[in-house]
N, C-alpha and C positions, 0 to 999 in steps of 0.2 A: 464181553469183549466185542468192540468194535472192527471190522473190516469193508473194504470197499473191493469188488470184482465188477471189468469192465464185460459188456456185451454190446448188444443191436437190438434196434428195432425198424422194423419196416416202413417206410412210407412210400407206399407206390411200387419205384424199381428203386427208390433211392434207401438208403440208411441212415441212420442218427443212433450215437455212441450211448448207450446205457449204464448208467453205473450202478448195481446191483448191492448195496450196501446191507448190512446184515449185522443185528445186533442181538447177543445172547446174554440177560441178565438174568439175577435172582425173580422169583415171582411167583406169582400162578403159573403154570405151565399152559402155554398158547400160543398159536404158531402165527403169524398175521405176516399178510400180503398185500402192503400197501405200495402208492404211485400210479394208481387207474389201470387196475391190471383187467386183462377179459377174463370171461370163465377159462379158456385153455391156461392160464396164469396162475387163477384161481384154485385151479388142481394140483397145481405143481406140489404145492407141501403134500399131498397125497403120497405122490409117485415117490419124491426125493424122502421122507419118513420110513416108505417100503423099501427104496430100494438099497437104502444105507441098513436097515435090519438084515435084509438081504444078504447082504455082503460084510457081515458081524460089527456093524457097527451103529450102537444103540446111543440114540438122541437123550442129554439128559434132562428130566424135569425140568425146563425155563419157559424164560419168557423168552420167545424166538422174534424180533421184527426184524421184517424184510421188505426195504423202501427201491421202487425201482424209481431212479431219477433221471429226466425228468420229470416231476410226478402230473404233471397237466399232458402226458402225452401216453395215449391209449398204447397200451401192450396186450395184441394179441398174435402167439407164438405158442407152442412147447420147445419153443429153442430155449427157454430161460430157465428150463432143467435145471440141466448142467450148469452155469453161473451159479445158481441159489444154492445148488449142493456145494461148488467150491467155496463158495463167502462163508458157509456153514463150516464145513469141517477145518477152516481156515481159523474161524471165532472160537474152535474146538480144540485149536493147537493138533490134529492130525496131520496138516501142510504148515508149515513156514508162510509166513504171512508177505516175505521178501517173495518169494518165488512164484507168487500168484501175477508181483507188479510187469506191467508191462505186456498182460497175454489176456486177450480176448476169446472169452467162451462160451459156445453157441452148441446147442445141443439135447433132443429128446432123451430123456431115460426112463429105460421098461422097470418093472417093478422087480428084475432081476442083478439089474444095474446096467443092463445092456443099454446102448448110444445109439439113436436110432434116427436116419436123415430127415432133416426139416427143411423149408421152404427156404428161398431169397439167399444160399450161403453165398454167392458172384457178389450180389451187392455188397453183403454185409462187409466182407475183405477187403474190397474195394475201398470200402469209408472206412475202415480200420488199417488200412494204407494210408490214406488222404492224410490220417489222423495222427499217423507218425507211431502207432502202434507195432512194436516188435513182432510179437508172435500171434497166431490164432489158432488154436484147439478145435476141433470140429469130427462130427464123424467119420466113420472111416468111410462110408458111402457117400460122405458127399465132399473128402478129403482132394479127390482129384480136379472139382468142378472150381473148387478155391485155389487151387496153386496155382493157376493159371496166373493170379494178378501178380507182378511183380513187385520187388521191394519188402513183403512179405513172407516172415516162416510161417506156413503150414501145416501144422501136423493133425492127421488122423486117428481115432480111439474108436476101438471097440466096444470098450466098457467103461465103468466106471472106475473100476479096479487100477485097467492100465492108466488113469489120469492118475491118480493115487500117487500110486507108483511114480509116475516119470517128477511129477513138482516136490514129491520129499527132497529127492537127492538131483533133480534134471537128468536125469540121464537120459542122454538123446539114444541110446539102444534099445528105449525102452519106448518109447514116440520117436520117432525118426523121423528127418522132416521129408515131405512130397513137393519133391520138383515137377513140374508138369511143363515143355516148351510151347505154348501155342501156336507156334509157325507149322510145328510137326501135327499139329492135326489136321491144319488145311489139305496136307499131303494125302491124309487117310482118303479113301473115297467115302464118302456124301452121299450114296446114293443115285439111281438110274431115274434120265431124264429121257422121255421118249423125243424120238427125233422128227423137225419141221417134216422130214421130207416124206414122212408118211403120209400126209397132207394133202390130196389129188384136188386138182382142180379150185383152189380157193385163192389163188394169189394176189387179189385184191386185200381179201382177210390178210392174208398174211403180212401188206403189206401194212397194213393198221397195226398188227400186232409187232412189228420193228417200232414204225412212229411211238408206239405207247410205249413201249419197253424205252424206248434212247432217250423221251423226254419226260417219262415218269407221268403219261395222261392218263385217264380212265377213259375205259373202252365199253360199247355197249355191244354186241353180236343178234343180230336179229335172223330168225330165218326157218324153217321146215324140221322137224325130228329126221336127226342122220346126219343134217347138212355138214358136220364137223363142228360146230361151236365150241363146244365139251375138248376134241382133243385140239383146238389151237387153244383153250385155256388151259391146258395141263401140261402143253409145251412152252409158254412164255417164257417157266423161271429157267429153262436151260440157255434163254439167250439174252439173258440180265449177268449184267458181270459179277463175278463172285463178289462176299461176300470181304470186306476190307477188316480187320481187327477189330478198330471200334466197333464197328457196326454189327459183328461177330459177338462182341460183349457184352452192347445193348441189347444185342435182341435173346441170349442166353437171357440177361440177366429179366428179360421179362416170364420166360420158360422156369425161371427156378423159381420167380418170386408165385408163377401160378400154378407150381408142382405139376409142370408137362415135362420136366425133362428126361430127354431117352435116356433107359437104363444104359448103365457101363459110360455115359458121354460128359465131355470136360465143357464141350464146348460146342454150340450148336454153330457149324461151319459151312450150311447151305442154306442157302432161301426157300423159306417154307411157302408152301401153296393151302392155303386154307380156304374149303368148297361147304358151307355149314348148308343143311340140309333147309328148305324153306320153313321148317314148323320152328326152327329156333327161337326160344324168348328172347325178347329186348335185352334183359340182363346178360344170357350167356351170347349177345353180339357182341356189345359194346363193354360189358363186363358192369360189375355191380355185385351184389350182396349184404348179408350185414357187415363182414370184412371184406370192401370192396376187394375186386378180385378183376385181376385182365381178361378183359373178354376175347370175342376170336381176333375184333380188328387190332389190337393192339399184339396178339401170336403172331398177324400177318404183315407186321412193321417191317419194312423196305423190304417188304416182298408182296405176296400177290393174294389179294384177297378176289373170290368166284364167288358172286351167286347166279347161278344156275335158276332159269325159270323166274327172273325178277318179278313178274306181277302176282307170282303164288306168294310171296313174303309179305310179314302182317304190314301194315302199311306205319305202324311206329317204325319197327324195324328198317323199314325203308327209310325213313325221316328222319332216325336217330343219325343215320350217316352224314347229314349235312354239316355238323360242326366239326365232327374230323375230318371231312374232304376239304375243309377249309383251313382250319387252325393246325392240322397232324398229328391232336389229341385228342384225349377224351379225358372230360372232368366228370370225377365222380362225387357228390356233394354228397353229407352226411351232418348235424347235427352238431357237431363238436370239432367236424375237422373235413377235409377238404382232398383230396387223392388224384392226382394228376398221372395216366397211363399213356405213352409215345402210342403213335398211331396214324404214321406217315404209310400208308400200303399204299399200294397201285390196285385201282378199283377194275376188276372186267367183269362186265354182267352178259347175260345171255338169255335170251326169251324168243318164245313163238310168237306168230303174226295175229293167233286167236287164240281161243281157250283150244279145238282140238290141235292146231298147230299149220294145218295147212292152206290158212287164205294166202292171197287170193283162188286157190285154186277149186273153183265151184264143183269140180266133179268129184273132188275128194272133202271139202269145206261142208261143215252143214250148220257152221254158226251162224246166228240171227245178228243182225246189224248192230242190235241194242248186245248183244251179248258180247260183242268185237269188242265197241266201245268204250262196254264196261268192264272188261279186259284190260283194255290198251288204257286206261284211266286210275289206273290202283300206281300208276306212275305218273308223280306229280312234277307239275312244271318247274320246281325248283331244284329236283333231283337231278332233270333233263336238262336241263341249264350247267348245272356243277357235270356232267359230261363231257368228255374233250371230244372223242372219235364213235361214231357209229355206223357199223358196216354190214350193208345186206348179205347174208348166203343164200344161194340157190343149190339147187337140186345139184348133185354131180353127175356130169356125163357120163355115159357109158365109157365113151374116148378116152375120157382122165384116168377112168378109172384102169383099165386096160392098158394104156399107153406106159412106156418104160421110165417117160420123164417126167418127173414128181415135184419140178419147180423150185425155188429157195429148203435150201437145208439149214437146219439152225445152226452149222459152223456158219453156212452164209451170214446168214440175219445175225450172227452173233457177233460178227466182223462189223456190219452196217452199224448195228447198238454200241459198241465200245468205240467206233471213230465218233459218233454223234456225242459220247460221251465226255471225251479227253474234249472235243473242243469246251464243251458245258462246264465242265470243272476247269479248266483255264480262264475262263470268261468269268466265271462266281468265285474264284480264289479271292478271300479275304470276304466276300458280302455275304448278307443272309441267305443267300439262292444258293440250292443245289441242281434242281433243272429245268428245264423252259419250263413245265407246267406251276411253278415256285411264283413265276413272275406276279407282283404285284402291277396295278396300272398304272401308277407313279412313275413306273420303270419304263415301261413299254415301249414307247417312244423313244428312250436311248437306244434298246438292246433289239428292238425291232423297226428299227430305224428305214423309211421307205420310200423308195424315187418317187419323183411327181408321176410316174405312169402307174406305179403301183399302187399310189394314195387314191387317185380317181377311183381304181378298179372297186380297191376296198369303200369306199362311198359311194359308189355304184350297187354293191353289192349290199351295204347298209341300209337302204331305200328300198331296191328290189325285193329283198328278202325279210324285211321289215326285221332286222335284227335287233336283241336288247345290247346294252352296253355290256354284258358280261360276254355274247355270243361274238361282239364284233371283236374283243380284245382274247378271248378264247379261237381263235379262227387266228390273228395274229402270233400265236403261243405255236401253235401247231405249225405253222408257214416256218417257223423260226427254226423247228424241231424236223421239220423236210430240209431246209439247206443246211441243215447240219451233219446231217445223215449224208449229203449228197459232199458235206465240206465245201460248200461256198460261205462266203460273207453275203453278199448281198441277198434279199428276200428277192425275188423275180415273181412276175403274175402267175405262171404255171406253179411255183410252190403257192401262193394265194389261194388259187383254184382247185387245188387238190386238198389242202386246208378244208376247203369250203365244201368239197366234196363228200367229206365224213360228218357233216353238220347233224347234225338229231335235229330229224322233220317234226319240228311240234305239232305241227297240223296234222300226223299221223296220228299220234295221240290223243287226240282233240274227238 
């Protein structure tokens, strides 16, 4: 007997509709798993053979084929359990062959017949929405992380038993479907964000760290161990605006497809801060493996990716980041197919002046000049170019530190970031841009649009400063991203000059 059971498969964060067809004839007895399945696929007749003995239900003598369509598109999962057991027992006459139509099922099972959570289930409901598909089956652990999409039933299993059960007869007492509201999680708390104003003595930093946050630039921090680098990168995400639904479901649905999702959570509702330690491989930055897999920058999608100590990281790793500072992905290529991971974060790096960390200062410094340089050189001038803002720390004062006034608070800054913001999303309603760092140079000229005093300065400052084209329209982006902050239209020379202020000295580098 012939049947057809629908399911998923992964590509990237996206999904595409499987149809799990299942044919039981007279024959040799032989179980086959065709349509380009991986070894986790591969295994399934194992599992699904134990776990129907398991639960007194013995497979008879056939020929069993099992075609996942489409057959030129790679399936690797243990979500295809569960479908291949239901197309079975369906070809079996244990289910009704009607009552399978219309429901998509995704799902591991133990050799006990236990349902046990798999990767990507955000997506897979999503495209089983798109797809005009009624219901989806799923386990119970990862029941709550699916209901979220609307338009779709939901239900959760334990076992294999309770599927059984509910598609003989449907009875919804027996799966009941799982409502989950997403607006009611935003509500939940998220998590503790330390505050700006712990912050003594840094107010130029901090005022880099608004500019980055309101127009979405990469920040560089330079400066002494102590100086605070470290905690004004741990407080950005408190003063980036929360997290809007979609972007809320994008960024889960990268979490489930790379099995980081926190236990007990439907829905990941804050912006993550991701600090990968400097020995990380290329692979777990940028993501990669034999099933390609998201790496951290694409965990840190419209939120905030830290590295800490930039010139200690391998220098791929440094280089790898050039096409997603640009493009806001990352392509993963592979032999037969192609895997595209989001990967819009806001970049802040942080690093010492030498290798022990305290030049210029010679009475503490005992780096050798070649050692400075070969230091300050493991960061290349393409990297330093794709940089919006770079800002010195020094030492803190005794005063600051002692004194009672602690300078902008991130409710401050968090005011300053969300008016810079609403202008930015007014201004990009309907185009490609989301915010001044977005701008291409095609654009520039309209949305940075600039008096004839302000045109000299900046060609003043092109020649003086011997800028490349990407540093003179970068220095523009940010000028843009100051009167927005401040809620003017017009660019003025003092936004220009403070633009130009945060410039990354290449010749420091050098």
């Amino acid at each position: 007997m012939f049947t057809d059971t629908l399911s998923a498969s992964l590509q990237g964060i996206n999904a595409l509709i499987v149809h799990v067809e299942t044919d039981i004839a007279n024959g040799m007895p032989v179980f086959n798993i065709v349509g380009s399945p991986g070894p986790e696929v591969r295994e399934a007749k194992d599992r699904v053979r134990s776990a129907l003995k398991n639960n007194g239900i013995f497979i008879p003598p056939s020929r069993i084929t099992v075609n996942l369509s489409p057959g030129d598109l790679r399936k690797d999962s243990t979500s295809f359990d569960l479908p291949i057991t239901i197309g079975m027992l369906s070809a079996m006459g244990y289910i009704p062959v009607e009552n399978t139509s219309g429901i998509l099922f995704i799902g591991e099972i133990g050799l006990n017949g236990e349902l046990r959570a798999v990767r990507g289930v955000l997506p897979i409901v999503m495209a089983a929405a798109k797809e005009g598909i009624r219901e989806c089956i799923v386990p119970s652990d990862n029941a709550e992380e699916g209901s979220v999409v609307p338009g779709i039933i939901v239900r959760g299993a334990a076992d294999l038993k309770s599927v059984i059960e509910y598609l003989q007869v449907l009875d919804e007492d027996v799966l009941p479907q799982i409502s989950t509201d997403p607006h009611e999680l935003f509500k939940e708390n998220c998590g503790f964000i330390p505050d700006f104003d712990e912050v003594r003595g840094q107010e130029r930093a901090k005022k880099a760290a608004v500019i980055s946050a309101a127009g979405f630039h990469s920040l560089l921090m330079t400066g002494p161990p102590g100086a605070g680098k470290s905690m004004i990168a741990r407080r950005i995400p408190g003063i980036l605006p929360p997290l809007t639904l979609s972007e809320s479901l994008e960024l889960t649905s990268i979490y489930s497809v790379a099995g980081k999702m926190p236990k007990g959570k439907a829905l990941v509702c804050s912006r993550s801060f991701q600090a990968p330690h400097h020995t990380i491989t290329n692979h777990a930055l940028v993501g990669g493996g034999p099933v390609p897999m998201p790496g951290i920058i694409s965990l840190a999608h419209r939120s905030v990716l830290f590295l800490d100590e930039l010139p200690e990281f391998g220098r791929d790793a440094i280089e790898s980041l050039r096409q997603p500072l640009e493009e806001k992905s990352i392509q993963i290529n592979r032999i037969k197919y192609t895997v595209d991971y989001p990967a819009d974060f806001l970049l802040i790096c942080a690093m010492n002046p030498c290798p022990c960390g305290y030049y210029p200062d010679r009475n503490r410094c005992r780096c050798s000049e070649n050692e400075i340089n070969r230091y300050l050189g493991k960061i290349s001038g393409p990297i330093l170019d794709r940089i919006d803002l770079c800002t010195e720390l020094k030492n803190v004062d005794i005063e600051d530190i002692r004194g009672e006034k602690s300078g902008l608070s991130s409710s401050e800054m968090g005011e300053m970031v969300a008016r810079a913001r609403d202008i930015q999303e007014r201004r990009y309603r309907g185009t490609k841009y989301r915010f001044n760092a977005d701008l291409k140079a095609d654009d520039l000229e309209e949305i940075c649009r600039l008096g004839e005093k302000e045109f000299h300065l900046m060609e003043e400052l092109y020649k003086k400063l011997c800028l490349s084209a990407r540093s003179y329209h970068r220095i523009l982006r940010v000028s843009r991203t100051i009167a927005d902050i401040e809620g003017v239209e017009a660019i003025t020379s003092r936004h220009i000059l403070e633009a130009a202020s945060y410039r990354p000295d290449l010749d420091y580098f050098r």
